[in-house]
Structure formats: structure tokens, C-alpha cells
VOGU-3710 file (C-alpha; in Angstrom, 3 decimals, decimal comma):
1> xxxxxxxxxx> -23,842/10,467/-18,233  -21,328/11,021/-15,455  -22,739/12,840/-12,866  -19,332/15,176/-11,438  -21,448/17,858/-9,865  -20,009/19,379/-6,089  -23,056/19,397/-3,918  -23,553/17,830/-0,314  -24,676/14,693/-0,854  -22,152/14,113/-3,573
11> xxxxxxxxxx> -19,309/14,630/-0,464  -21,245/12,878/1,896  -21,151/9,700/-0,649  -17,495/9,918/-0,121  -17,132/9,440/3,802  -15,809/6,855/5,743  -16,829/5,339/9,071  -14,321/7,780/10,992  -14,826/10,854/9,501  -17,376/12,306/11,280
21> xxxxxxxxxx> -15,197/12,196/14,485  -12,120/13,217/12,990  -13,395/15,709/11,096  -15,823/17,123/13,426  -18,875/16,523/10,797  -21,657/16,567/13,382  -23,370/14,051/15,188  -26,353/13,230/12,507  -26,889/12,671/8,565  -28,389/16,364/9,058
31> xxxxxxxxxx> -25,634/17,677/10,771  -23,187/16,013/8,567  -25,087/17,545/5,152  -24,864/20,776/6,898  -21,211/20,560/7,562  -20,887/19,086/3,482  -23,190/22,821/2,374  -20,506/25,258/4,073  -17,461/23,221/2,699  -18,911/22,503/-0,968
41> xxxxxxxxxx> -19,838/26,780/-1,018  -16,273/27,131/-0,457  -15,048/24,446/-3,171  -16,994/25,816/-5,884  -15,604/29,786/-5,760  -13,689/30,330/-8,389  -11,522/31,878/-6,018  -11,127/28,385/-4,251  -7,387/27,511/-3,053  -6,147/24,513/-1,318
51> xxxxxxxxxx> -3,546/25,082/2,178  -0,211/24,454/2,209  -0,145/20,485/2,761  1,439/18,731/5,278  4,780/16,863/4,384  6,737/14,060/6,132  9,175/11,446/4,900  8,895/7,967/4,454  11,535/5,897/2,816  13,665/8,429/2,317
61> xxxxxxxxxx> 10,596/10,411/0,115  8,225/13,185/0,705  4,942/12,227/1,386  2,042/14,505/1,521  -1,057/15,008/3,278  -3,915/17,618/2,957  -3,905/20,587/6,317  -7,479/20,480/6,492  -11,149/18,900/6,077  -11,899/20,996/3,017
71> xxxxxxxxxx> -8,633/20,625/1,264  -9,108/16,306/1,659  -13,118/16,142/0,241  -11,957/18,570/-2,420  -9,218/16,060/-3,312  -11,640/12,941/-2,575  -14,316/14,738/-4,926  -11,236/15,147/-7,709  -9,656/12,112/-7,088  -13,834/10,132/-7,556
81> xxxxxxxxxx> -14,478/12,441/-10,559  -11,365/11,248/-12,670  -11,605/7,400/-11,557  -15,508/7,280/-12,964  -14,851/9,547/-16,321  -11,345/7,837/-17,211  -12,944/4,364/-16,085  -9,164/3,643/-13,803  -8,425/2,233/-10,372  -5,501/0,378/-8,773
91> xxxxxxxxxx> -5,573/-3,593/-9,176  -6,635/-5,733/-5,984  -3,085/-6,804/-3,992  -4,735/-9,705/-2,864  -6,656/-11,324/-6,108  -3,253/-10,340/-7,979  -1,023/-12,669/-5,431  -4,074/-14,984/-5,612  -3,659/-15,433/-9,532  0,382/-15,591/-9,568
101> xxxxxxxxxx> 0,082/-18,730/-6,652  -2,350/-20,706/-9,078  -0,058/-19,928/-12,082  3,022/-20,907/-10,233  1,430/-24,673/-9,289  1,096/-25,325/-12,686  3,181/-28,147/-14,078  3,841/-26,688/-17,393  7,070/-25,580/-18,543  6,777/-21,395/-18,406
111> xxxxxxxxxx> 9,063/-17,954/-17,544  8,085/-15,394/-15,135  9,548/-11,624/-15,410  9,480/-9,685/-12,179  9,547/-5,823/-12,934  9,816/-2,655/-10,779  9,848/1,261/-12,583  12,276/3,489/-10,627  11,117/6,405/-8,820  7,810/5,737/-10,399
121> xxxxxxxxxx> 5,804/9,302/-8,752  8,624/11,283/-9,368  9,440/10,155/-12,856  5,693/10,858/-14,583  5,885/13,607/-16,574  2,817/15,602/-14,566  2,810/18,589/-16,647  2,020/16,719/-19,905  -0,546/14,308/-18,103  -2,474/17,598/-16,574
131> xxxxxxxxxx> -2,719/19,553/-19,504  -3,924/16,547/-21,841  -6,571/16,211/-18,897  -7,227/19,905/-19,170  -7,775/19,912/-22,743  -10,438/17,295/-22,495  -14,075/18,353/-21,534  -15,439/15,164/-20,436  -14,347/15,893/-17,321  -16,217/18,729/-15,001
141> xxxxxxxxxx> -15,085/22,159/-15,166  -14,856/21,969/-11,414  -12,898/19,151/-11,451  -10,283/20,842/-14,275  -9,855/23,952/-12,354  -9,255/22,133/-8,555  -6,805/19,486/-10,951  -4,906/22,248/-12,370  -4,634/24,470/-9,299  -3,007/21,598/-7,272
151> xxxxxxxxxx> -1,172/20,089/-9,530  -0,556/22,221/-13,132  1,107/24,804/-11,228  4,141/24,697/-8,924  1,954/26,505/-6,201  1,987/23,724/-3,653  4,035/21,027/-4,894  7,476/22,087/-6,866  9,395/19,050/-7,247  8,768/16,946/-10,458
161> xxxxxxxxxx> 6,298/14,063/-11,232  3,191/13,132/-8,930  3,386/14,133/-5,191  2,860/10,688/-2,848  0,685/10,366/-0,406  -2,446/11,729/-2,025  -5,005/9,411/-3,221  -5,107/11,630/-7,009  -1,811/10,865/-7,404  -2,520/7,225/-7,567
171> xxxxxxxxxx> -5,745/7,668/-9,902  -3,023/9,570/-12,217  -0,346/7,551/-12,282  -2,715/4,367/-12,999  -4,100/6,716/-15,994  -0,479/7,303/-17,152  0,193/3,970/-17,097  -3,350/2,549/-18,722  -2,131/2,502/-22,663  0,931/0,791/-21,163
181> xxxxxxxxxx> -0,571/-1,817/-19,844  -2,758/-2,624/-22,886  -0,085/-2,700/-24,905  2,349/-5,022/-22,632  -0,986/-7,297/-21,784  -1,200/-8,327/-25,520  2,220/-8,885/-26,709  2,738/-12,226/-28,118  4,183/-15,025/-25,894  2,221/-13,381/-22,788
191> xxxxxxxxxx> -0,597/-15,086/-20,773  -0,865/-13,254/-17,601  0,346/-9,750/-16,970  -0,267/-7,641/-13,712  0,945/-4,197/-12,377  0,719/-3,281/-9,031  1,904/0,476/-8,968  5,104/0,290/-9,443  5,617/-3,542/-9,603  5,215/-5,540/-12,760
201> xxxxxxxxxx> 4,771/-9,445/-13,369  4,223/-11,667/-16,084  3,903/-15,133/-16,838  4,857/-16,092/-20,350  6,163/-19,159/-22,418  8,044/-16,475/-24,850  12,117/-15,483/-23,835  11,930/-12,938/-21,595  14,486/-10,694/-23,131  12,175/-10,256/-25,737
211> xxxxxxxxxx> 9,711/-8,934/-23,439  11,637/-7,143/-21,468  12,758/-5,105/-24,594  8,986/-4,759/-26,393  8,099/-3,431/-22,316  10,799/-1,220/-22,431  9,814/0,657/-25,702  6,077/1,102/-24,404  6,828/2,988/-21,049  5,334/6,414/-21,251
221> xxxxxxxxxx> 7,827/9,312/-21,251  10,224/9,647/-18,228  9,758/5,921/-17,113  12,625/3,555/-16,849  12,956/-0,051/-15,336  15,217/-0,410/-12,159  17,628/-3,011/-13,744  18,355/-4,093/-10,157  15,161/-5,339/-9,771  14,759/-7,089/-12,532
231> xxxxxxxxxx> 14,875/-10,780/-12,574  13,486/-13,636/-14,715  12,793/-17,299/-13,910  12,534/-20,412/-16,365  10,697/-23,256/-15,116  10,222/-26,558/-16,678  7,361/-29,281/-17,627  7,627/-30,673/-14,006  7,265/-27,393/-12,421  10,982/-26,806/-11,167
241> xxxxxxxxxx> 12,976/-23,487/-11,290  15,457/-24,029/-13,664  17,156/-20,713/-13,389  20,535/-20,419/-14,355  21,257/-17,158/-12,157  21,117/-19,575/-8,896  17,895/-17,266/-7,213  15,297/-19,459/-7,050  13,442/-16,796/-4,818  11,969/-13,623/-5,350
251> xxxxxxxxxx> 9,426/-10,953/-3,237  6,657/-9,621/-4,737  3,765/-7,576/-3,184  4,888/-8,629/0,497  5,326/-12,371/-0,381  8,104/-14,375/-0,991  8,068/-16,872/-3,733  10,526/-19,757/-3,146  11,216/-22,377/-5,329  14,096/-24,611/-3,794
261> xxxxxxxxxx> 12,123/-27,524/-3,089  11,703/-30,196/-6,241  8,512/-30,561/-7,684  6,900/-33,837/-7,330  4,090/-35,767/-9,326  0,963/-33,413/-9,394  2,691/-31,049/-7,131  4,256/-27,441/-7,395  7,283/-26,616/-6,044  6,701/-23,390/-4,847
271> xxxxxxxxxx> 6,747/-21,920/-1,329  4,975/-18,453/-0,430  5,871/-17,159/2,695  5,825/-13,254/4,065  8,566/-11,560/2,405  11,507/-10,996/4,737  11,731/-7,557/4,176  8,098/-7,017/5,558  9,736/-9,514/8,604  11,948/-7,271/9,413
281> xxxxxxxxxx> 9,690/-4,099/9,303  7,539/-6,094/11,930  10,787/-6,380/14,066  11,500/-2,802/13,254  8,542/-1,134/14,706  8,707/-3,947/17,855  11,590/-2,279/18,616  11,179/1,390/18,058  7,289/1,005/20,228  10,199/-0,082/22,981
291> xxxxxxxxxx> 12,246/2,592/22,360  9,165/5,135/22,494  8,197/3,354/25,916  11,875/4,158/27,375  11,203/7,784/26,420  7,945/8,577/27,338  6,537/5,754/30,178  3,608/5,218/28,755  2,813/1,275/29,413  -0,364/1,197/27,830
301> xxxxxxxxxx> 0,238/2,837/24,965  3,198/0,260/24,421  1,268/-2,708/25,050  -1,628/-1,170/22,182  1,481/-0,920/19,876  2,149/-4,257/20,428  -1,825/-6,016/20,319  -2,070/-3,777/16,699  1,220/-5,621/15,691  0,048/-8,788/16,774
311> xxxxxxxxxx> -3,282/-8,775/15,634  -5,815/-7,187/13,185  -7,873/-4,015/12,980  -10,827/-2,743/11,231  -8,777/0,993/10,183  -11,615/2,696/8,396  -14,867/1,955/6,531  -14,286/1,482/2,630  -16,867/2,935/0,587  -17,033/0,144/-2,059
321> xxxxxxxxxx> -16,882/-2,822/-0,005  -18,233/-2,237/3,863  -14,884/-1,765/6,103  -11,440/-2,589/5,397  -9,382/-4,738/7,415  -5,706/-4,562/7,987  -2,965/-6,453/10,155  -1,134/-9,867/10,797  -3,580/-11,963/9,392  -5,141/-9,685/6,741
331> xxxxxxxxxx> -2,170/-8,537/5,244  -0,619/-11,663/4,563  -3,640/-14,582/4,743  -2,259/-16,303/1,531  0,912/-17,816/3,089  1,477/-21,664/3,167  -0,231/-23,418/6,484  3,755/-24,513/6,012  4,483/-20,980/6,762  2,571/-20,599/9,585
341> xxxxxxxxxx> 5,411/-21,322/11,756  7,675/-18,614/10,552  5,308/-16,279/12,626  7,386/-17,808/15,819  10,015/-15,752/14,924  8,591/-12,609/15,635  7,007/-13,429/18,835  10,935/-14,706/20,136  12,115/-11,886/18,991  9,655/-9,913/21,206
351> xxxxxxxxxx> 10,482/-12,169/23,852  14,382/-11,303/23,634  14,065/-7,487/23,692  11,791/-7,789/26,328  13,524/-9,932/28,119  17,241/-8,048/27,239  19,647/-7,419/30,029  22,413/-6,573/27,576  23,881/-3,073/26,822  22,441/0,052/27,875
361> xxxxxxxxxx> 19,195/-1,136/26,562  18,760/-4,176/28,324  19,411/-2,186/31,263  17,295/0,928/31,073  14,395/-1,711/30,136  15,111/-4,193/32,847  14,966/-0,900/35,486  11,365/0,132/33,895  9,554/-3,180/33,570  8,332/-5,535/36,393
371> xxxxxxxxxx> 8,521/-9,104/35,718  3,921/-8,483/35,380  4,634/-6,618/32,862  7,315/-8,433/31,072  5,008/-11,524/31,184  2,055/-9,282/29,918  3,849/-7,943/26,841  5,365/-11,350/26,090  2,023/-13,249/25,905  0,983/-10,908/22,548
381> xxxxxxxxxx> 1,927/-13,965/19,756  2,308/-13,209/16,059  1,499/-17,209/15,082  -1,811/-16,884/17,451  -3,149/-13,390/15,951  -2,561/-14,734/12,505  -4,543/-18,105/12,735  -7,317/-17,038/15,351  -7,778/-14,039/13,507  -7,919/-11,935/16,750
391> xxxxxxxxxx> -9,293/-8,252/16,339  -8,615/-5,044/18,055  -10,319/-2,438/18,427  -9,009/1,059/18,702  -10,972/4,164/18,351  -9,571/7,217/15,463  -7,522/9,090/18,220  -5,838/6,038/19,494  -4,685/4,192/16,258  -2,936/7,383/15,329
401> xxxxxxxxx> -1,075/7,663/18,558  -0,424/3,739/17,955  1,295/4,435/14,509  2,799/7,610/15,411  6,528/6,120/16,653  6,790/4,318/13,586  4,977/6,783/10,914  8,205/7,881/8,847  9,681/4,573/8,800
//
């Protein structure tokens, strides 16, 4: 059996490496089960109620975050409770892109279907999912009464569907979504299905509109495909993109997937680069740690911004699997050694803003910088982070300052 009881050691299970800082935990295991005793008294009252939570924006939707260190184990403690009892958790990004490159070198004749389900959060019919939840006991009492407070009522969160930002919302919405995925997994004429959240692919030697349709009919209630996303490749017995749409190209999960080149003897035609969207998000935030640097002076703070663009960083312990690791390299390791080289880009593009005496920009930055420093900033390479694997290391306090000019973009 399960074991969902609140107690100490049950929280402490679910810290990371920064917590204790952050969260002022104490300086000791003793300390820290000390800490865990005064906040798991509070989280089993029956009385217990969560803060208001914090909400931003990011891409042009709310995101949420809990106020305060009680309010995020109480979540963590929910969110660990329903993963174990419902048996769910979100698919590996990495092994997923790892599978589609191997199936798109084979030299058999095939289809892929690249889906995406609109609004996905806001579209899951919450209310239903919570009280089917409620109604079944093999999850805690605790657990039912937190998971009902927070999200069965409109107390804290009154728009429809899931609230993002908050790791229970993704546990849900991958429970939502489980019978769905059986069900599309074993239609005929498929051989490899994956979902990523929100994005769906296949590989199958059946016509996709078939598929497409038979997916359709199995969403759960309030789900609907974003048409414009949708997009379907033929390729034949030599490997070659045969589409007749004229895209021989598509993104998926921060890669792009080209097929423009002809396939020869033994070899795939495919290309997988980083997706130029994610390109441009990289040039994005270049900019905007400039911009923040014009407002506030702070040199150092811009060149961090730019070595944690640059480069890679350890940004917190993961409970399953030691320490997570995030950045140029990490994010996007399965490229092409072909690809490499597109990395260049984003180091001249550095090189140009910093380097800019055009406009009022050019000017103000021109004023502010010293040719030291211009030469400083410049020698930070995107190509060099990526295949030397360089790490940084900044400490809790600093990586959120880092992020902070870019956080609601």
C-alpha cells in the first residue's frame, strides 16, 4: 500500500538542493525536520487554507506560483500523492526526441502526424476531473480535502480549466489525458505514438486522416486540436518527404525536423537542428539583458545574463535522478554535429548589438560600454558553451536576478 501520510520526513523526501536556503529550512537534517513539524501541524488542520498565489504572465497566460513555503510542500505533498496512487507522470522531452530521430532514419516508406490541443490548461474540464478524484478513496483524505480546497472551489483560482504554473496541474492534466492516450496508442495503422503536454506525434503507415479523425473522437471533454498546427508528412521507401503541401519541415519539442535534403543509399534524409523559434527566444532575451543593463548599470549582472545564455547550469537538485541540468548544451544536445554551426549565429548577433552604433540604441550603449568591456561580453560564444559543455555556477539568489528581465517573456 501507498503510503500518503503528512508527517516530516514525508516533506523532507520532497526537497531539493536549494530549498533549504530559499526557504529558510535551517542549517541541518535536524533543523530542517524541525522546520517540516511546524509546517506539516499546520497542513493537517482541518481548518488548513492555502494564500492567495502569486500570478504573472507568460505568453500572453496567467501563470501561477504559491506566496509561501507552506502553501508549495502542501502542493508538492498533493502533487507526489496523486502521481504514486494514479501511477502518472509527464514523458521524458529528451528520450521522446531521441525515439522520433531513430524513426525518422528509417528507410521505410511511413506518415508522421504532428498534433498540438489548443489552450490545453484552460480547456480541461477541472470540475469534473476533481470531483471524480473526490469520489475515489484510494487517495488520502488529506490529499482530497487540500485537492478540493485549491482547486474544486473558485476560492483561489476562478477562471476555467487547470491553473499553469503549478506542478498539480501537470500531474492532472497527464491524468485527464491517460485513457486518451491508451486509446490513440493502439489504433490500427499506429507504431509509435508520443504526447508531450500539449504536443502530439505519431508515426504510422495508415492515412493520416483516418487518424486524425479516430484522435479526434477520443479527446476527453472540452479538448479540441489547433487545426493550425496540424500537419502530416508522407515519406517513401527511400526515406524522402514526399509531401504534397511543399513543408518539408516541422518543430517539435524545440527541434526542427528538416527534410529537404534527398535521401541517399543507407542514409536518412533528415536534418534536426534547434527550432528557430527557440533561436529567436535566445536573441530575445540577448537583447532585453541589454536593455536591462541601459536601465539599471549593473555590468555584472549583464555579463551573468549573458555566461547563463551561453552556457549551462545545474538549476536545482531533482529528486529522482541527482540534479538537473539546463542550458545551451543541455537543452538541445541532440542536434546534428552538422548543426553545430548554426550556434554562430547567436554569438554574431551578440557581437552586433554590442557592437551597435545605430539609432538611439547604438548610441546610449556605445556611451556606457568601454571597448574592455565590449571585448569581455563579446568573447561569451554560443558554438563554444554548447560543445565544451561549459558550466556556471550561480547560487539561488543570483539565478533569479539572472532570469528576472526576461521572466514574463
Amino acid at each position: 500500500m501507498i503510503d500518503q501520510s503528512y508527517h516530516a520526513k514525508a516533506l523532507l523526501r520532497l526537497t531539493s538542493r536549494l530549498d533549504p536556503k530559499k526557504y529558510k529550512l535551517g542549517r541541518n537534517r535536524k533543523e530542517y525536520l524541525a522546520t517540516f513539524e511546524k509546517i506539516n501541524e499546520e497542513l493537517i488542520k482541518d481548518d488548513f487554507e492555502f494564500s492567495q498565489f502569486t500570478k504573472s504572465s507568460r505568453g500572453r497566460k496567467p501563470v501561477y506560483t504559491p506566496s509561501t513555503c507552506k502553501d508549495e510542500f502542501a502542493l508538492r505533498k498533493l502533487n507526489d500523492n496523486l502521481a504514486r496512487v494514479y501511477d502518472v507522470r509527464q514523458a521524458n522531452r529528451s528520450e521522446i526526441i531521441e525515439q522520433v530521430i531513430c524513426l525518422m532514419r528509417e528507410i521505410i516508406p511511413f506518415f508522421v502526424i504532428k498534433l498540438d490541443i489548443k489552450s490545453f490548461y484552460e480547456s480541461i474540464y477541472r470540475q469534473e476531473l476533481i470531483a471524480s478524484i473526490k469520489e475515489d478513496i484510494s487517495l488520502s483524505y488529506r490529499s482530497r480535502q487540500h485537492l478540493h480546497l485549491l482547486l474544486g472551489t473558485r476560492k483561489y483560482f476562478t477562471q476555467r480549466g487547470l491553473p499553469r504554473g503549478l506542478g498539480v496541474s501537470a500531474t492532472l492534466a497527464e491524468l485527464y489525458m491517460k485513457s486518451f492516450d491508451v486509446k490513440v496508442r493502439n489504433l490500427p495503422g499506429i507504431y509509435f505514438y508520443s504526447r508531450y503536454v500539449d504536443d502530439i506525434i505519431i508515426f504510422c503507415y495508415k492515412t493520416p486522416d483516418d487518424i486524425i479523425g479516430a484522435a479526434t473522437k477520443a479527446l476527453p471533454p472540452g479538448l479540441a486540436f489547433n487545426h493550425d498546427k496540424t500537419a502530416q508528412f508522407e515519406f517513401d521507401k527511400k526515406g524522402n518527404c514526399v509531401s504534397k503541401h511543399g513543408v518539408r519541415e516541422f518543430n517539435y519539442l524545440g527541434y526542427n525536423f528538416n527534410f529537404d535534403r534527398v535521401a541517399i543509399k543507407n542514409s536518412s534524409s533528415v536534418k534536426v537542428r534547434i527550432a528557430p523559434n527557440k533561436i529567436d527566444k535566445l536573441k530575445n532575451r540577448i537583447m532585453l539583458s541589454i536593455f536591462r543593463y541601459l536601465s539599471d548599470g549593473n555590468y555584472l549582472l549583464l555579463k551573468d545574463r549573458l555566461r547563463f545564455l551561453s552556457g549551462n547550469c545545474q538549476m536545482k537538485s531533482d529528486r529522482d535522478n541527482g540534479k538537473l541540468l539546463s542550458g545551451i548544451y543541455y537543452n538541445y544536445h541532440l542536434i546534428d554535429d552538422g548543426s553545430v554551426d548554426d550556434l554562430k549565429q547567436l554569438s554574431t548577433f551578440l557581437a552586433n548589438a554590442v557592437y551597435s552604433k545605430k539609432g538611439s540604441f547604438g548610441i546610449r550603449l556605445n556611451a556606457r560600454l568601454s571597448p574592455t568591456q565590449k571585448r569581455e561580453l563579446t568573447k561569451y560564444c554560443f558554438k563554444t558553451g554548447f560543445t565544451e559543455r561549459i558550466m556556471c555556477n550561480f547560487s539561488p539568489n543570483r539565478l533569479k536576478e539572472i532570469k528576472q528581465c526576461w521572466a514574463y517573456v
